[in-house]
C-alpha positions as CSV (number, residue, x, y, z in Angstrom):
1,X,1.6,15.8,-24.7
2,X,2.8,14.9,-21.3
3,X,2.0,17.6,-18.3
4,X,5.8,19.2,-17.8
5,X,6.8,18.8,-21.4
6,X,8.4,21.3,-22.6
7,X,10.0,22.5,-26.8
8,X,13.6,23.0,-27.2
9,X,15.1,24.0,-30.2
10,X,18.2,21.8,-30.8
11,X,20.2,21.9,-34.5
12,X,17.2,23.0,-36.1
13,X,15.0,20.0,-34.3
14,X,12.2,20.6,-32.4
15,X,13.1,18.5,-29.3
16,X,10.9,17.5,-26.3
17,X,12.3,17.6,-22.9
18,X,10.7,16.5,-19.7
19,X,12.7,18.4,-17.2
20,X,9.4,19.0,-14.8
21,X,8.4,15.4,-15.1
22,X,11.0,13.8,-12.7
23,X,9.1,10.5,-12.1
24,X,8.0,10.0,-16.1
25,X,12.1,10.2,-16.0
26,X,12.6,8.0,-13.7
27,X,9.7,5.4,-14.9
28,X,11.7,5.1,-18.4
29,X,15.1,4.8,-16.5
30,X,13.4,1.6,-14.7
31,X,11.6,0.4,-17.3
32,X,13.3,1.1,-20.5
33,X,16.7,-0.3,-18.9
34,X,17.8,-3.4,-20.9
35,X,16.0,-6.9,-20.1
36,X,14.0,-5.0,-17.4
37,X,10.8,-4.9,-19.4
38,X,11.0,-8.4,-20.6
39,X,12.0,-9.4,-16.8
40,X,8.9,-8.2,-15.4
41,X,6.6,-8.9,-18.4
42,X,7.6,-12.8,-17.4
43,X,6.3,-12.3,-14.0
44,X,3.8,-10.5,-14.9
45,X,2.2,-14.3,-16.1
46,X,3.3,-16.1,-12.9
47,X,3.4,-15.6,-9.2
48,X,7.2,-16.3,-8.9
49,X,9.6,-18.2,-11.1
50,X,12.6,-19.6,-10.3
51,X,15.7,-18.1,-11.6
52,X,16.4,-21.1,-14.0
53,X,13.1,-20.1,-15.5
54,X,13.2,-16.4,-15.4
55,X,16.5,-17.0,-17.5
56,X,14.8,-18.9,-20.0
57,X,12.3,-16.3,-20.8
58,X,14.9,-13.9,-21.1
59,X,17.1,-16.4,-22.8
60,X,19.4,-13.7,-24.9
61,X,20.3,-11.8,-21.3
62,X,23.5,-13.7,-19.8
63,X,22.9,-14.8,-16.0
64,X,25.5,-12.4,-15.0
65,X,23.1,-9.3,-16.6
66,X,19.9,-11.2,-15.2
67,X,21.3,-11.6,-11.7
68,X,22.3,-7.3,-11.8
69,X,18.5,-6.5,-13.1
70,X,16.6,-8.4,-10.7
71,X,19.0,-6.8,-7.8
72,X,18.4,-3.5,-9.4
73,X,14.5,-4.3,-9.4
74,X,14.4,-5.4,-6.0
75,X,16.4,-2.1,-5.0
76,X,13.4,-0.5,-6.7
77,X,10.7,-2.5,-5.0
78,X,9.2,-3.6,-8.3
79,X,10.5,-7.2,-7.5
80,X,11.2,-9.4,-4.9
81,X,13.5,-12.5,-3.7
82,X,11.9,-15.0,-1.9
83,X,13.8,-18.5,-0.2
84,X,11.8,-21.7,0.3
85,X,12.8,-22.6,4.3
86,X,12.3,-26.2,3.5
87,X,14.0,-26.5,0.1
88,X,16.7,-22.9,0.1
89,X,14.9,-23.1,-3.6
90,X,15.4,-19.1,-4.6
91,X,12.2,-17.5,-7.1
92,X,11.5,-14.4,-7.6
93,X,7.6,-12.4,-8.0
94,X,6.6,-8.8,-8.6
95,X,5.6,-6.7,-5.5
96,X,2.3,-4.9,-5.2
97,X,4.2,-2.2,-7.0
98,X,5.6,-4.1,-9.7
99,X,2.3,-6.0,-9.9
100,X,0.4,-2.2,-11.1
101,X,2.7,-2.3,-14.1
102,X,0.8,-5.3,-15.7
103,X,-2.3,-3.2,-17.6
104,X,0.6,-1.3,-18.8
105,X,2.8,-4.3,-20.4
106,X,-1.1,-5.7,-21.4
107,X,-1.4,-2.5,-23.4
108,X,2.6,-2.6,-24.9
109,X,1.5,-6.5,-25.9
110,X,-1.3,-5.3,-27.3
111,X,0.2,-2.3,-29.4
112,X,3.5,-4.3,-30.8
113,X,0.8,-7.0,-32.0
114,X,-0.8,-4.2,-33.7
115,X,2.4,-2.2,-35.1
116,X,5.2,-4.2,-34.9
C-alpha cells in the first residue's frame, strides 16, 4: 500500500484514497491522461521523432489531440520541441525528466506481456 493511502468507506465499498500523496496524484494525472503513455513510450525508443512519426505510432490519436499532448508534456517538462536551424524540420525527445520514466514503461511492457 502506498505511504499516504488512506480506507474510506463509500456505498458499502472499501475505497482507497490518496489525499496525502499529492505527487502519486499528479504522476497519474500526467501519465494516465489519454495518448500520454503511448506518446512517451515512442520516445522512450528514440532520441527525437519527428511529428509525422510520433503520429504514426500513436496512429488512433487525431493530430489535433497529438499536437494538445505534446504541448501539455512540454508544459510539464517531460518533453521537448526542438527546430533544425538549417532545415525548420520540428521533432520532439523526452527531457532528462521524461527520460527517468523509461524503467517504468520497461516494467508496464513487461507486465501487459505477462497479463494482458
Amino acid at each position: 500500500m502506498a505511504q499516504g493511502a488512506k480506507f474510506k468507506q463509500t456505498n458499502g465499498c472499501r475505497a482507497v484514497t490518496y489525499e496525502s500523496c499529492p505527487h502519486f496524484i499528479n504522476a497519474f494525472r500526467i501519465i494516465g491522461k489519454k495518448w500520454n503513455g503511448l506518446i512517451i513510450s515512442s520516445l522512450c525508443e528514440t532520441n527525437y521523432m519527428r511529428f509525422k512519426d510520433l503520429a504514426s505510432c500513436v496512429s488512433a490519436c487525431s493530430d489535433r489531440v497529438l499536437v494538445e499532448r505534446l504541448k501539455e508534456l512540454e508544459q510539464e517538462k517531460i518533453v521537448k520541441r526542438s527546430v533544425d536551424d538549417q532545415t525548420k524540420i520540428i521533432s520532439y525527445g523526452l527531457t532528462k525528466k521524461g527520460a527517468e520514466l523509461q524503467p517504468v514503461f520497461d516494467q508496464i511492457h513487461e507486465w501487459a506481456d505477462n497479463w494482458v
